[in-house]
C-alpha positions as CSV (number, residue, x, y, z in Angstrom):
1,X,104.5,125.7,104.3
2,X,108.1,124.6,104.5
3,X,110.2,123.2,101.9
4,X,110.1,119.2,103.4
5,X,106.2,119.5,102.9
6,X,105.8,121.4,99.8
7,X,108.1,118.3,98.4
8,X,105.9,116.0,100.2
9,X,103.1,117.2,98.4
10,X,104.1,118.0,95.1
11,X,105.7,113.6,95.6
12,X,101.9,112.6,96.4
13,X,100.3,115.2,93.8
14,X,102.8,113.1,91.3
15,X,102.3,109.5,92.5
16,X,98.2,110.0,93.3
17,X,97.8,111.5,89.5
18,X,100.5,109.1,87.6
19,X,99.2,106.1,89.0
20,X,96.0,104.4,87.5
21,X,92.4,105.2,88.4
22,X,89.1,106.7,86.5
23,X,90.8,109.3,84.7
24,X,93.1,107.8,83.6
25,X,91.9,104.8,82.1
26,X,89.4,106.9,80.4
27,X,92.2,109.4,79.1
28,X,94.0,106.4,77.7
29,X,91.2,104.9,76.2
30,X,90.1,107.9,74.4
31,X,93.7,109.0,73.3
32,X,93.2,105.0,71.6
33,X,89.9,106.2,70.5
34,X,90.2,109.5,69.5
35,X,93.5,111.1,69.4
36,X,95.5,113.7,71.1
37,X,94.4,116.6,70.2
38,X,90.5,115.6,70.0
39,X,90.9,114.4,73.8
40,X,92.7,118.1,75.2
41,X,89.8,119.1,76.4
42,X,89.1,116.3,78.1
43,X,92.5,116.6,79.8
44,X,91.7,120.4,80.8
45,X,88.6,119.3,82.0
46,X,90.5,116.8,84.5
47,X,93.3,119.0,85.7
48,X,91.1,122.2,86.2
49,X,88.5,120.3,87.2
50,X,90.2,118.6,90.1
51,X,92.1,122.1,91.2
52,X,88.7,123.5,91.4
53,X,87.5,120.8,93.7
54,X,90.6,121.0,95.8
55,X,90.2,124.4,96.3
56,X,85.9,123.5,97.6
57,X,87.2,120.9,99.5
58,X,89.5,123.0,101.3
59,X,86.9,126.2,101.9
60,X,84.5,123.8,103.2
61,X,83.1,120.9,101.8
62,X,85.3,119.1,104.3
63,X,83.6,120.1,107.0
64,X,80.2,118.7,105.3
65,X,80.9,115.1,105.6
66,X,82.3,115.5,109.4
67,X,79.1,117.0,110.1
68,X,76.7,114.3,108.0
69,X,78.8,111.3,107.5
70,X,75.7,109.8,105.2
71,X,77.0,112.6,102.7
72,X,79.8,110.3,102.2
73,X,77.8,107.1,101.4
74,X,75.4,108.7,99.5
75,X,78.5,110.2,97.5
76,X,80.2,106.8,97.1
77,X,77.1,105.2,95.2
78,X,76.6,108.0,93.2
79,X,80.0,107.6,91.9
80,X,79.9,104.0,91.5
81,X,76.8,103.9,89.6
82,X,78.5,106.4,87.2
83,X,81.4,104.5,87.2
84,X,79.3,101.9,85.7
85,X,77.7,103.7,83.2
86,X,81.0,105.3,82.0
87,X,82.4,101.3,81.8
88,X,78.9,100.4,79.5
89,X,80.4,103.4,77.4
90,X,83.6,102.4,76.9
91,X,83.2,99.1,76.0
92,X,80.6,99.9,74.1
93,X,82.8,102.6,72.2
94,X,82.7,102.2,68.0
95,X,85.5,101.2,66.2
96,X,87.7,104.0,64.9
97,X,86.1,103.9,61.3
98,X,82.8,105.1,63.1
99,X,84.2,107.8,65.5
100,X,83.2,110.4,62.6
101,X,79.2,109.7,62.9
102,X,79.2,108.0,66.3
103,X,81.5,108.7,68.8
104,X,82.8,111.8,70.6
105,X,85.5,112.2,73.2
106,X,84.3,113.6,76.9
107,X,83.9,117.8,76.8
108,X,86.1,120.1,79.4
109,X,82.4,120.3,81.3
110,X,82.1,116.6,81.3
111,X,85.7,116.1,82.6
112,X,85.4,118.9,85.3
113,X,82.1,117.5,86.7
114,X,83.0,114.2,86.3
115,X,85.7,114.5,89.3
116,X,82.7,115.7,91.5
117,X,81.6,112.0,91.0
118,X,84.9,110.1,91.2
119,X,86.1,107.8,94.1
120,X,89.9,108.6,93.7
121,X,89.5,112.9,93.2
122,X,87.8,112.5,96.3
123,X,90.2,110.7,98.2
124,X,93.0,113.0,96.4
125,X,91.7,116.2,97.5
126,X,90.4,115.0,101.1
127,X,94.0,113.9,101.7
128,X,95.7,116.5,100.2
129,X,93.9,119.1,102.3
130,X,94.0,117.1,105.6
131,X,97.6,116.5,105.6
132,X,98.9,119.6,103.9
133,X,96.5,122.2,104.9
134,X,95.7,121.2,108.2
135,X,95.1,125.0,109.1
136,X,92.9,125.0,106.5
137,X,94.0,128.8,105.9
138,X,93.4,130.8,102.4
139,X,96.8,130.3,101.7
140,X,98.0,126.6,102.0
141,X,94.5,126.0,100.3
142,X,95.6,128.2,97.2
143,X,99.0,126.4,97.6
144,X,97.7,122.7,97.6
145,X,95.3,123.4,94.5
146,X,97.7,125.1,92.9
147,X,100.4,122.2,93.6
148,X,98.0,119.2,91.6
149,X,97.1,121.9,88.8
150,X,100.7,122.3,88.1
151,X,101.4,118.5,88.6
152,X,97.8,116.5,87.6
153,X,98.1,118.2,83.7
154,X,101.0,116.5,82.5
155,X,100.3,113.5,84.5
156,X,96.7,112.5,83.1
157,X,98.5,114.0,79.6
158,X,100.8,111.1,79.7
159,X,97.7,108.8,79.6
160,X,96.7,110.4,76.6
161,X,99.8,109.7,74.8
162,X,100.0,106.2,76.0
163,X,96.5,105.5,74.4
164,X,97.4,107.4,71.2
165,X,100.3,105.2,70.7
166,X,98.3,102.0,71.1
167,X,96.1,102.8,68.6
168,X,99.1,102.2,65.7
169,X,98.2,98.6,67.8
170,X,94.4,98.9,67.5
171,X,94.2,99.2,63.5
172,X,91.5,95.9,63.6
173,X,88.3,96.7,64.6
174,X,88.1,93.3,67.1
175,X,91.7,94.8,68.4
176,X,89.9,98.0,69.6
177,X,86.8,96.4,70.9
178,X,89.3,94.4,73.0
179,X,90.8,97.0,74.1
180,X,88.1,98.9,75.0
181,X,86.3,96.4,77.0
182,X,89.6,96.0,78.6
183,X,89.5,99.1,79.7
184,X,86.0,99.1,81.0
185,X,86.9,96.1,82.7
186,X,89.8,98.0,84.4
187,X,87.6,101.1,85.1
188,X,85.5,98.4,87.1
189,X,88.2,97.3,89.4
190,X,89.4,100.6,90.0
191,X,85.8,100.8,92.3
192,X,86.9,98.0,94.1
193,X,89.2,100.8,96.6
194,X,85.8,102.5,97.3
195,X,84.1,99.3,98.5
């Protein structure tokens, strides 16, 4: 892989982690919800996660929806039913008073499965392996993955931080349920791309 690509890439890991979709609205509501620290593995879960699916994509799952291309649909409503669900939950989250007997922030298991089921991971790693491993050889496979672990972590972290510091916003109960229907609300539109 030359130098011009490896920059290309490492530019689209940046802008396809940075920019808004299903992980991170969910990171930045539970950094509102939760905290920081309480939502690291939740973050590990995301940027491990999605380097492990690169890394499938590239050995092979690729080749699965050439071959069946009803793989792909019956992928796509999978992950917008889930979706769904995960909107109900967030909206539905309890106020920060409650977090101690209710509520609990997504596990590194959930987060790492979770991008088996979400629209934009699968659009990341499909692109990232068709445009920079082409060859689809060992190597730039390794390479890719290894690209959007280093980059995806501190992306999605930012998210975290971003909903940590609104919460000095979201002291008021009704503040917080606003907020987190707002962010279910968001999760929802972010399905509209798949459609």
């Amino acid at each position: 892989m030359t130098y011009e690509v490896l920059s290309a890439l490492i530019l689209f890991a940046f802008v396809s982690s940075i920019t808004p979709g299903p992980n991170n609205l969910m990171l930045m509501a539970s950094g509102a919800n939760f905290g920081f620290l309480r939502t690291v593995p939740h973050m590990l879960g995301i940027g491990l996660g999605f380097t492990f699916m690169v890394l499938m994509v590239g050995a092979g799952l690729m080749q699965v929806f050439e071959a069946i291309p009803a793989s792909h649909t019956v992928l796509k409503v999978l992950s917008i039913a889930y979706l769904l669900y995960l909107a109900w939950k967030i909206g539905n989250s309890s106020p920060v008073a409650d977090q101690a007997t209710t509520g609990t922030p997504m596990t590194f298991l959930q987060a790492a499965a979770f991008q088996w089921v979400n629209p934009k991971a699968w659009t990341m790693a499909l692109t990232a392996i068709s445009v920079y491993a082409p060859d689809r050889t060992g190597w730039t496979i390794v390479l890719v993955a290894a690209t959007f672990g280093a980059v995806n972590l501190p992306c999605v972290s930012s998210w975290t931080v971003i909903g940590q510091q609104m919460a000095k916003l979201l002291k008021s109960p009704r503040r917080l349920i606003a907020f987190n229907w707002t962010m279910a609300a968001l999760l929802v539109l972010s399905i509209i791309p798949t459609l």
